[in-house]
C-alpha positions as CSV (number, residue, x, y, z in Angstrom):
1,X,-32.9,-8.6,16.5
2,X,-29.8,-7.3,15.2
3,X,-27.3,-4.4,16.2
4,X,-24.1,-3.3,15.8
5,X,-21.1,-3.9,18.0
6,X,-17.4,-2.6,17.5
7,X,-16.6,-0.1,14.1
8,X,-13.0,0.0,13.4
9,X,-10.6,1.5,10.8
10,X,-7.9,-1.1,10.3
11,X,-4.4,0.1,8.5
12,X,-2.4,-2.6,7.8
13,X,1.1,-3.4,5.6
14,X,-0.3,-4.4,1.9
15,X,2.1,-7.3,0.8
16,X,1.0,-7.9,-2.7
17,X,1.6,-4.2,-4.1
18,X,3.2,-4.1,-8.2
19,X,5.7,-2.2,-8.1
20,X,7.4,-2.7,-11.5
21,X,4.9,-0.8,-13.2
22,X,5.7,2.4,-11.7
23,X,9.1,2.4,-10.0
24,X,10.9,-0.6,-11.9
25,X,12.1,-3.9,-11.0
26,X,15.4,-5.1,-9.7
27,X,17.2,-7.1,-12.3
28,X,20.9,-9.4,-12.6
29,X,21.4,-8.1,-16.5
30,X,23.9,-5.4,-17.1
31,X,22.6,-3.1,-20.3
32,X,22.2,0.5,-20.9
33,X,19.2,2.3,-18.7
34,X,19.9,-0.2,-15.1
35,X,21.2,1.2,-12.2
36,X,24.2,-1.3,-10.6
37,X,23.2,-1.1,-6.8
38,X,26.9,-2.0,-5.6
39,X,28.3,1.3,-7.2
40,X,24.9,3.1,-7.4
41,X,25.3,4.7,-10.4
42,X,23.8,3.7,-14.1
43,X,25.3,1.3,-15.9
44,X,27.0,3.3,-19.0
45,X,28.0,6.1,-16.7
46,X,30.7,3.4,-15.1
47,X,34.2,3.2,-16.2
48,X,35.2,0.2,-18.7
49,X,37.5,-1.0,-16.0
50,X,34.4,-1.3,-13.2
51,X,34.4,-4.5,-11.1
52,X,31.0,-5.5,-11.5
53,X,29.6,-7.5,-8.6
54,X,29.2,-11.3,-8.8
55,X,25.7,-13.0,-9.3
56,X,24.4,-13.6,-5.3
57,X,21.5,-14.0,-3.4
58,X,20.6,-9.8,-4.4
59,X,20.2,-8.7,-7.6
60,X,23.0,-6.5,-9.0
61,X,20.8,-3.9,-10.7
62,X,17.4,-1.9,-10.9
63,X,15.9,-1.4,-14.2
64,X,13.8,2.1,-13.5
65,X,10.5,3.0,-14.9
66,X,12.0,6.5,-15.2
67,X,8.6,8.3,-16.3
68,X,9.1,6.2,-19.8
69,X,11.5,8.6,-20.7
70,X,14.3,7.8,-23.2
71,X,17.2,6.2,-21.9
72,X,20.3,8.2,-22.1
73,X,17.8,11.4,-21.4
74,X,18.7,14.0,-19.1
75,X,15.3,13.4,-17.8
76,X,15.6,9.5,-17.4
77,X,18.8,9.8,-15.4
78,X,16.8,11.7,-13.0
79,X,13.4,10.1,-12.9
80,X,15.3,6.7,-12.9
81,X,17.3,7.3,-9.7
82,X,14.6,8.6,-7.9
83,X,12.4,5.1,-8.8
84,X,15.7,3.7,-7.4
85,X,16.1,5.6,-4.5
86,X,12.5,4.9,-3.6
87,X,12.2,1.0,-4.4
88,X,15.6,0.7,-2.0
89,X,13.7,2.3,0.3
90,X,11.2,-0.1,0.0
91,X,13.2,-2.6,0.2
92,X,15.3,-1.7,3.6
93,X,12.0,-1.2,5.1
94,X,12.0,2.7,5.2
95,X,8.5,2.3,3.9
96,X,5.8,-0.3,2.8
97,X,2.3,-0.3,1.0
98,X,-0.4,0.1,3.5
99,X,-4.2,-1.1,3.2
100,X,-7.4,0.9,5.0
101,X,-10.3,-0.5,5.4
102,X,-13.3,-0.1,7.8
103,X,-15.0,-2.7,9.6
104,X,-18.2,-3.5,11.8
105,X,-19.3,-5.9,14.4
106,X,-22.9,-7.2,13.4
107,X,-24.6,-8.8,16.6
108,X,-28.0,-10.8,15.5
109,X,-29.5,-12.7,17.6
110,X,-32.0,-15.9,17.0
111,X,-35.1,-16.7,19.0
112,X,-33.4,-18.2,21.8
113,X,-31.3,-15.1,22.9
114,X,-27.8,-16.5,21.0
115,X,-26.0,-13.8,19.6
116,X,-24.3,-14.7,16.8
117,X,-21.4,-12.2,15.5
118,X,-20.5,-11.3,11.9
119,X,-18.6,-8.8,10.3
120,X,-19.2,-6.2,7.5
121,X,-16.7,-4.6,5.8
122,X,-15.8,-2.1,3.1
123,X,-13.5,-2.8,0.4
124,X,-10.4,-0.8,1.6
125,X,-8.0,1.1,-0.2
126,X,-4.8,-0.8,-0.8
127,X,-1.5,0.4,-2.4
128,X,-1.2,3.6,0.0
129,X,2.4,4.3,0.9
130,X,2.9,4.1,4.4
131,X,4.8,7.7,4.1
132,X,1.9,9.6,2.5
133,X,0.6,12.7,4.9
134,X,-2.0,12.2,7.5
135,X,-4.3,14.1,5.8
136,X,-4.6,11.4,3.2
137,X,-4.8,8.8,5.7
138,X,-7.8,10.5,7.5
139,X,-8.8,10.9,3.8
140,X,-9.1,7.5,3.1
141,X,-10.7,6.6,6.5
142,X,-13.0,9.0,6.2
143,X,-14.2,7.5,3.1
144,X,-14.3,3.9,4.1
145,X,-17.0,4.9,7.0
146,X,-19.2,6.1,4.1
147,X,-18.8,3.0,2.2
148,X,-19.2,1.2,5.4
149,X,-22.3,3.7,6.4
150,X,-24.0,2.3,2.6
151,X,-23.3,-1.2,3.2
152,X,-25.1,-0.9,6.6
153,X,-28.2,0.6,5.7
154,X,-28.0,-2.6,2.7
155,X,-28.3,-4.5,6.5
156,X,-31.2,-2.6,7.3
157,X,-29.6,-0.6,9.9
158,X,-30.9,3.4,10.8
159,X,-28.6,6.1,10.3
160,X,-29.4,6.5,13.6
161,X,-28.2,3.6,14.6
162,X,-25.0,3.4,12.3
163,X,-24.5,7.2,13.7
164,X,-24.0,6.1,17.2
165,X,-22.1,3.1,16.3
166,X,-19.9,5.4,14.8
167,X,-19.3,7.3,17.8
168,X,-16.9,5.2,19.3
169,X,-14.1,4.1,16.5
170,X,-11.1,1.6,17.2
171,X,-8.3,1.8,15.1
172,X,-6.3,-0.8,14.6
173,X,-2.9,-1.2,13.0
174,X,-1.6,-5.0,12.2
């Protein structure tokens, strides 16, 4: 006998998210296209006479992706301080990489009335900025239930079974 306990959409922070192919990365070498964080300007824009910060614990500068434009473009000086603006976000914590995926409680029990408990789960959406609108969010849910839904009736279990699991849905954010 088998049947399904708990569903639940879980959100939670993505720790492992690349962000060097899209924003940049932060960097210690001063050259032409890097952003110096201490002054927050680009590197060749700053006087001769600029006091450029010691090597620390941070890194000094942020190398932007700037939408692989040119550097020295009007367009790259744009691009690339927005990738800066938004991987300092990032990196005060203004923002994070979140993860969605949905989950189900699977009861079975053996001859002998144990009930043993497993879980079934879809394989989430990672990468999703934590800022994005809530209609995206519901989006995504949305869309891990019907993954969820498929890998059910893989279990054997009844759409109508899986319908009124789905009646009751935690969410839960770690």
């Amino acid at each position: 006998m088998k049947k399904i306990g708990k569903v639940q959409i879980i959100k939670e922070v993505d720790c492992y998210t690349d962000t060097s192919s899209w924003l940049g990365e932060y960097t210690d070498k001063f050259e032409e296209g890097v952003i110096v964080r201490k002054a927050k300007e680009f590197y060749e824009k700053l006087p001769e006479d600029y006091d450029f910060p010691e090597k620390g614990v941070y890194y000094r500068c942020f190398k932007p992706v700037a939408g692989d434009e040119k550097v020295g473009t009007k367009e790259y000086y744009e691009y690339g301080m927005q990738d800066y603006e938004r991987a300092e976000g990032l990196e005060k914590g203004d923002w994070c990489f979140m993860g969605i995926h949905a989950r189900a409680e699977v009861l079975t029990s053996d001859d002998g009335g144990n009930w043993l408990r497993n879980r079934l789960s879809s394989r989430g959406l990672w990468g999703i900025e934590s800022d994005s609108d809530k209609e995206y969010f519901k989006e995504v849910e949305k869309e891990e239930l019907a993954i969820l839904k498929k890998v059910l009736i893989t279990f054997g279990f009844t759409i109508r079974e899986i319908e009124k699991a789905y009646k009751s849905i935690e969410e839960v954010e770690k």
